[in-house]
ROLUM-765511 format. One line per 3 residues: their letters; for each residue x, z, y of C-alpha. Coordinates in steps of 0.1 Angstrom, whole numbers, plus 5000, padded with zeros to 4 digits. Layout:
N
a> X,Z,Y ~ ...;
***
This chain:
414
xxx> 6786,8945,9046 ~ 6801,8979,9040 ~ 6766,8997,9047;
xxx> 6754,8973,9018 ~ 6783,8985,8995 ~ 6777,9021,9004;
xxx> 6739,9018,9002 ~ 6743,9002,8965 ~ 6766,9028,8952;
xxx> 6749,9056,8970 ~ 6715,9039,8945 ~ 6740,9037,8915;
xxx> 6747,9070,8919 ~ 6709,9082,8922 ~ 6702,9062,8891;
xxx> 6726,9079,8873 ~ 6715,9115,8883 ~ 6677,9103,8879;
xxx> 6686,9090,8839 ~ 6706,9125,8832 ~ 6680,9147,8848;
xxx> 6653,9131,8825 ~ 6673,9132,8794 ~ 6682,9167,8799;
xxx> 6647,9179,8800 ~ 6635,9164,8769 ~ 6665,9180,8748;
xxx> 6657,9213,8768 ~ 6621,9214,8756 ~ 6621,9208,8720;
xxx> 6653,9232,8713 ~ 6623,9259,8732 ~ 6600,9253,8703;
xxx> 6623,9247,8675 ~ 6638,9281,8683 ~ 6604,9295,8684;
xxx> 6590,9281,8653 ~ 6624,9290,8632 ~ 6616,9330,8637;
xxx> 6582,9322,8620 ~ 6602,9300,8590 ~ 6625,9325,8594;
xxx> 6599,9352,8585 ~ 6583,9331,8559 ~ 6615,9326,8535;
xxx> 6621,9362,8542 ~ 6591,9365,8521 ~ 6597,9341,8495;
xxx> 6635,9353,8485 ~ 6616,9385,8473 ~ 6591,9364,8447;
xxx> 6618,9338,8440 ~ 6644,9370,8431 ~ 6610,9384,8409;
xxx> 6608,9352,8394 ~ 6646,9346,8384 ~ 6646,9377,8373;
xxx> 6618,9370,8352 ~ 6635,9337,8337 ~ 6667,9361,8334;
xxx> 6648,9379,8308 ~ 6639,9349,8291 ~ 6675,9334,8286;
xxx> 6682,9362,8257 ~ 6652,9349,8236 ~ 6659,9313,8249;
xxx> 6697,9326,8230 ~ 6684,9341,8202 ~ 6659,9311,8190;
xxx> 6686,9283,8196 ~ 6710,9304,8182 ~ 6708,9279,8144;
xxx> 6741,9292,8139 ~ 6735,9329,8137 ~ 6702,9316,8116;
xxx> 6722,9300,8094 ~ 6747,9322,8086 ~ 6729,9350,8072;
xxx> 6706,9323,8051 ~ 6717,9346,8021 ~ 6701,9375,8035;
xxx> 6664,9363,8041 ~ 6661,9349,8005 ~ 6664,9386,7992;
xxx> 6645,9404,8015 ~ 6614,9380,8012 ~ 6608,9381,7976;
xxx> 6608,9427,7982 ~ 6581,9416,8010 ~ 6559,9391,7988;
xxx> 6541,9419,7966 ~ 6532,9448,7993 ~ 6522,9422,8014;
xxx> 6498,9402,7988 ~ 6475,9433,7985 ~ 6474,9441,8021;
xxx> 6459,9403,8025 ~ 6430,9407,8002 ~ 6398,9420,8024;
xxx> 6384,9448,8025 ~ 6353,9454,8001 ~ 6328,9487,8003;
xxx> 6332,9495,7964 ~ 6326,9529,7968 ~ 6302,9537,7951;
xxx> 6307,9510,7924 ~ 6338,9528,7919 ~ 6323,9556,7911;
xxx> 6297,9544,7889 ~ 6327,9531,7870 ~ 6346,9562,7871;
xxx> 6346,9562,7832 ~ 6359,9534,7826 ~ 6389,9537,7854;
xxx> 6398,9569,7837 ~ 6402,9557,7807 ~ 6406,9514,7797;
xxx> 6420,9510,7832 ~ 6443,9541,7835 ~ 6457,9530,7804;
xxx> 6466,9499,7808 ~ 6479,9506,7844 ~ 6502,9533,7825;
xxx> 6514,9509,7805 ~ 6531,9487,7839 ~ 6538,9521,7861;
xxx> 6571,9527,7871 ~ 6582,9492,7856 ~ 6610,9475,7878;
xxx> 6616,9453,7852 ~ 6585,9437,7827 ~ 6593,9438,7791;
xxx> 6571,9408,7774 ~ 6570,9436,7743 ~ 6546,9460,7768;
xxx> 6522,9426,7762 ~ 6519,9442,7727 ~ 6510,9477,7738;
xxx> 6485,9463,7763 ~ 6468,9441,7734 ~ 6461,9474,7713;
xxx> 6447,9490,7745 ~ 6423,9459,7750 ~ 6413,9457,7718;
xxx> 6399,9497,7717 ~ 6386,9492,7748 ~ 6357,9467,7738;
xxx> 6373,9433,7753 ~ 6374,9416,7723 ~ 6400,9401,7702;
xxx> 6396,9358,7715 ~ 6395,9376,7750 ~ 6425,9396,7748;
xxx> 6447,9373,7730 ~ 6435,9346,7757 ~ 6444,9369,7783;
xxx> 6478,9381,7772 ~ 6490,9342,7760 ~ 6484,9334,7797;
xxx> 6501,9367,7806 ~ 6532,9355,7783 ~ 6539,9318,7797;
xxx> 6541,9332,7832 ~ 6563,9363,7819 ~ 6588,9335,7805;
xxx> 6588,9318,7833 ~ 6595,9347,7855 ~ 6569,9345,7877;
xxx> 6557,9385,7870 ~ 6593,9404,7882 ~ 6575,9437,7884;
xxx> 6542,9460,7884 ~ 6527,9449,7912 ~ 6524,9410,7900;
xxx> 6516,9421,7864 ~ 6485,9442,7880 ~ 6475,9415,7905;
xxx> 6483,9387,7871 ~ 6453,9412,7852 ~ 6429,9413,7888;
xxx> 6430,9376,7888 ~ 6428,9366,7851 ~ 6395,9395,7856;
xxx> 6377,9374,7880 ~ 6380,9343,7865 ~ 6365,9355,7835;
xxx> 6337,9368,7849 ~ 6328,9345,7874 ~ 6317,9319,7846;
xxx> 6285,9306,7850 ~ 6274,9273,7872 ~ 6276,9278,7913;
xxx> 6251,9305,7920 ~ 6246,9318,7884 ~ 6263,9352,7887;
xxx> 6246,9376,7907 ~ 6201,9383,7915 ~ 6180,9364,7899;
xxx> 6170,9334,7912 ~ 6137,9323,7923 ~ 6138,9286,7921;
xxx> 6101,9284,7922 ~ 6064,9306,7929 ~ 6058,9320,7909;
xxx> 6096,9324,7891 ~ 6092,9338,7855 ~ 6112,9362,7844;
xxx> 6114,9371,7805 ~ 6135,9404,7792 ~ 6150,9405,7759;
xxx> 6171,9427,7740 ~ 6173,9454,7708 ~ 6154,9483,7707;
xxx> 6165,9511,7731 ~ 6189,9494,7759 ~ 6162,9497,7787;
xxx> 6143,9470,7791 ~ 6114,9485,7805 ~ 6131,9508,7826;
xxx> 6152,9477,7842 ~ 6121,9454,7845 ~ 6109,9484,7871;
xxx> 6144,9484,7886 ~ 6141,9449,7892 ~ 6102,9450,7905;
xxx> 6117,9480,7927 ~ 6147,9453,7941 ~ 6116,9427,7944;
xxx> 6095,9443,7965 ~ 6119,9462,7991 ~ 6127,9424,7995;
xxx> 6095,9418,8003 ~ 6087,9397,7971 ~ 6051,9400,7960;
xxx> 6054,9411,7918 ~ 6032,9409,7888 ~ 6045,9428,7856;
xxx> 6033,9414,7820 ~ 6037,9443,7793 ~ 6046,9421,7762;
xxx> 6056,9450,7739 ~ 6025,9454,7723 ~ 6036,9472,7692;
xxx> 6050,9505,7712 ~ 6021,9526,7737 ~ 6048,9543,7755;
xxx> 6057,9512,7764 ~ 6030,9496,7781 ~ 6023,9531,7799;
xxx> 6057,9534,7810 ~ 6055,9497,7828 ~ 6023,9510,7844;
xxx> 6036,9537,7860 ~ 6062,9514,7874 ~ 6037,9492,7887;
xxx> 6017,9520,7903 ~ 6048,9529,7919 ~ 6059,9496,7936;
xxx> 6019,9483,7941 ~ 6022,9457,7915 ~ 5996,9444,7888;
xxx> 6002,9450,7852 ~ 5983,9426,7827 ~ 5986,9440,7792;
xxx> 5966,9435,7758 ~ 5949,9457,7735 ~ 5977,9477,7708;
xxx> 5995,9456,7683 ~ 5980,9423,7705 ~ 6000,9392,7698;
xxx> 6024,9391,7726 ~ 6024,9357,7734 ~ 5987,9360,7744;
xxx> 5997,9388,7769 ~ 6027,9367,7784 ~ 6001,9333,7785;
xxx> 5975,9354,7804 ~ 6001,9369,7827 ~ 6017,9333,7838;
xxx> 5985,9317,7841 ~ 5974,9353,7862 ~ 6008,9351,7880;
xxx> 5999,9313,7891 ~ 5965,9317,7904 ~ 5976,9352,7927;
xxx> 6009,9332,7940 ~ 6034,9358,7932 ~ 6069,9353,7935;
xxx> 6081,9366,7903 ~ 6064,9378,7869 ~ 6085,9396,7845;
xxx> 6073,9397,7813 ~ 6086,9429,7789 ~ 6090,9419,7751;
xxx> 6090,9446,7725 ~ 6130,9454,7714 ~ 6137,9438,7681;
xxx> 6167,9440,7658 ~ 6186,9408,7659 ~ 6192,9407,7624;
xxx> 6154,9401,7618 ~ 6147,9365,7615 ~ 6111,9369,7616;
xxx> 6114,9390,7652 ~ 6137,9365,7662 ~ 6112,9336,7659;
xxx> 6085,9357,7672 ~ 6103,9363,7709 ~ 6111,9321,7705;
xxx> 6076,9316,7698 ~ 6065,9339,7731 ~ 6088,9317,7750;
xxx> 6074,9282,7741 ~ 6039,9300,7748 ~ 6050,9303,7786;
xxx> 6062,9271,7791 ~ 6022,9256,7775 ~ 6007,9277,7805;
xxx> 6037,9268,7836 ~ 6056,9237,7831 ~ 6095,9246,7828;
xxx> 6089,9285,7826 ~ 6099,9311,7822 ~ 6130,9302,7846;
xxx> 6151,9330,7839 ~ 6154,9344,7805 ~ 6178,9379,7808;
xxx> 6193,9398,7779 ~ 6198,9436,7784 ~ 6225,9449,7768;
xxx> 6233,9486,7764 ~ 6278,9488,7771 ~ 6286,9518,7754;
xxx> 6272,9496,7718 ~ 6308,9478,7725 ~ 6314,9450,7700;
xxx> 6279,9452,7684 ~ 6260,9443,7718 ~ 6285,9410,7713;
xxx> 6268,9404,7685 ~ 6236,9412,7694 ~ 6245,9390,7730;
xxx> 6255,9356,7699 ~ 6223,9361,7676 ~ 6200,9362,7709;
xxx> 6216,9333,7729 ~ 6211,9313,7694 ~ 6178,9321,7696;
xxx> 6165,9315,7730 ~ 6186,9300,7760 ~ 6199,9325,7779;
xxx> 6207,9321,7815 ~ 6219,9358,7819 ~ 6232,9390,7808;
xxx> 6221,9427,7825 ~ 6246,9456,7815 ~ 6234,9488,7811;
xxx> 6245,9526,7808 ~ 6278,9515,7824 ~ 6285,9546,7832;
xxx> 6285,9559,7806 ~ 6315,9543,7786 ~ 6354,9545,7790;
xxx> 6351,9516,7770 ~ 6344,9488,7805 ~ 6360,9460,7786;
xxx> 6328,9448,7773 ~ 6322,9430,7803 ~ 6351,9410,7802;
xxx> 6346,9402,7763 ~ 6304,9398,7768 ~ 6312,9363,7792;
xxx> 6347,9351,7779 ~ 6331,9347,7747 ~ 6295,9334,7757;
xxx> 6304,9318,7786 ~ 6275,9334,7805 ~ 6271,9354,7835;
xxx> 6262,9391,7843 ~ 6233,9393,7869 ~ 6233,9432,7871;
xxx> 6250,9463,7858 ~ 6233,9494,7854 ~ 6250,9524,7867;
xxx> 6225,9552,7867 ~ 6187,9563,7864 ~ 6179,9556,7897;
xxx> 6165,9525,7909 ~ 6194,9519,7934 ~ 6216,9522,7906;
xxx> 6212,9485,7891 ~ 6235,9467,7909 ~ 6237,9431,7918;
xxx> 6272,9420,7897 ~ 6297,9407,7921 ~ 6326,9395,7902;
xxx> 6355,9401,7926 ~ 6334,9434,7936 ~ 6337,9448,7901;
xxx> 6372,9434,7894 ~ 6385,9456,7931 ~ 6363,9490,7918;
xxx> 6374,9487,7881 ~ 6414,9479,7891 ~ 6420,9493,7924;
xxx> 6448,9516,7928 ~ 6441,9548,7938 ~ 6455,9550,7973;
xxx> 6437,9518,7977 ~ 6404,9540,7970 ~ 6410,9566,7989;
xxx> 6419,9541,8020 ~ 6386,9526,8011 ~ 6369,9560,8014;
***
């Protein structure tokens, strides 16, 4: 009986030993690879404190602009200050916005009239903190000698006026900017597309010059045929003026020069039988454009008058709804008589556009300005020179930033 008792706690005892041996192992072998694998975790955070400290140091850059944005109060409290200093910034920072334009040469073509209608109105608001409305009275006499015409001017300056009163012109700068703008709204009249070439709505497009003795018709209907062709526009020319030699010769040498046919008529022909041979001509070769010369006549002569009408109608008999374009030329330095001249012929035959030339030649650029406020018609080119390069396509905002830009804003074009 006592073996048994011994025997049973000598098995207790075993059991016991057996159950703590094989929980000892078990706790001995994970601790082996936890201790090994927290070196490598060790290693790896030793890593990241480096990107994390890089990265909070990053945010604690951040925090000061985080402070200033949410910082209403400081905002708020100098609310007094911003109002005055953004009404300084308003006007240098209007011109800057406008873009860019190559006028360079345009600006130089027009160098007359800068130096003199332009420099003296820009005289007039240099130096200015503060706009006097009487300098509106001062600028009316200098628009009125320089050709712009009295319903122009007065509509200008009244405009000029209501925004004086209402304090919307402080200083120079938005009196100057006031003129640039009230510029290019006069002279972009005209329906969309108007102002500028001349268009070729259809082949061939009929193109019939008139205008007084003298302002270069001849010479601008070879300008034109010159533009035509380096477009690659195929050209006939119709020498209408019948009554002048030098004429008709002078329009075949410019069709020698650009490879274009000239159909012409005997001397003293009646010029509506030259301008019906050309179309019909012009129709069965497929040109692109015809431009038909007609011999300069004075606009106080009825008789003349009703001659270049009657040439007209006689183009429409031999094309349906030609001619398609029907361009005055108008010599600038004539001033206030090529408005007349610009009434008596619009009266006459319906004008679609205006061509100014000898621009260069005249201090006196307001006549632009006058010539389509008061007709309500659009320049298509400017002449500028002899050359043939020097009839310009008109581009309203073009002109308006040659004829007004500052002078530092030239010399930064240049």
């Amino acid at each position: 009986m006592t073996l048994v008792i011994i025997l049973i706690v000598v098995a207790v005892i075993a059991a016991g030993a057996y159950f703590a041996l094989a929980r000892k192992p078990p706790e001995r072998l994970p601790t082996a690879p936890e201790r090994k694998e927290l070196p490598e975790r060790a290693e790896k955070p030793a890593a990241a404190p480096s990107k994390r400290a890089e990265a909070e140091r990053v945010p604690s850059a951040r925090p000061k602009p985080v402070e200033e944005a949410p910082t209403p109060e400081a905002e708020a409290a100098p609310t007094a200050k911003p109002p005055s200093a953004a009404p300084a910034a308003i006007p240098s920072a209007a011109p800057p916005s406008r873009p860019k334009r190559d006028v360079t040469a345009l600006r130089k073509g027009l160098a007359a009239s800068r130096g003199g209608f332009i420099a003296k109105l820009r005289a007039l608001v240099t130096g200015k903190k503060e706009i006097d409305p009487a300098i509106l009275e001062q600028m009316e006499e200098v628009m009125l000698s320089s050709d712009v015409g009295v319903q122009t001017t007065h509509a200008i300056l009244g405009r000029l006026k209501e925004r004086l009163e209402k304090h919307e012109l402080g200083d120079e700068n938005a009196v100057w900017e006031a003129l640039r703008a009230e510029a290019i709204d006069i002279l972009s009249v005209g329906e969309s597309g108007a102002v500028g070439a001349v268009r070729t709505t259809s082949k061939p497009s009929i193109v019939l010059m008139v205008g007084v003795n003298g302002v270069g018709k001849t010479t601008t209907i070879g300008k034109l045929a010159t533009r035509a062709r380096e477009s690659n526009k195929t050209v006939m020319l119709a020498a209408g003026d019948t009554f002048r030699a030098a004429a008709v010769q002078q329009l075949e040498v410019w069709g020698k020069r650009v490879g274009a046919d000239v159909v012409k008529g005997n001397p003293n022909a009646d010029p509506g039988a030259v301008a019906f041979e050309a179309t019909t001509k012009a129709k069965e070769a497929g040109v692109d454009l015809l431009f038909v010369d007609t011999a300069g006549r004075l606009h106080t002569k009825t008789p003349l008058m009703d001659e270049i009408k009657k040439v007209k109608k006689t183009i429409g008999k031999a094309l349906e709804g030609a001619p398609h374009e029907t361009l005055l030329v108008l010599d600038a330095t004539t001033g206030q008589n090529a408005l007349t001249q610009a009434a008596q012929f619009k009266e006459a035959v319906d004008l679609t556009g205006i061509i100014l030339t000898k621009l260069d030649g005249t201090a006196k650029g307001g006549i632009v300005l006058g010539v389509c406020d008061s007709l309500k018609l659009p320049v298509r080119y400017i002449g500028l020179g002899e050359r043939a390069e020097d009839l310009r396509v008109f581009e309203p905002e073009d002109f308006v930033e040659a004829l007004f830009g500052r002078e530092e804003e030239a010399v930064a074009a240049e």
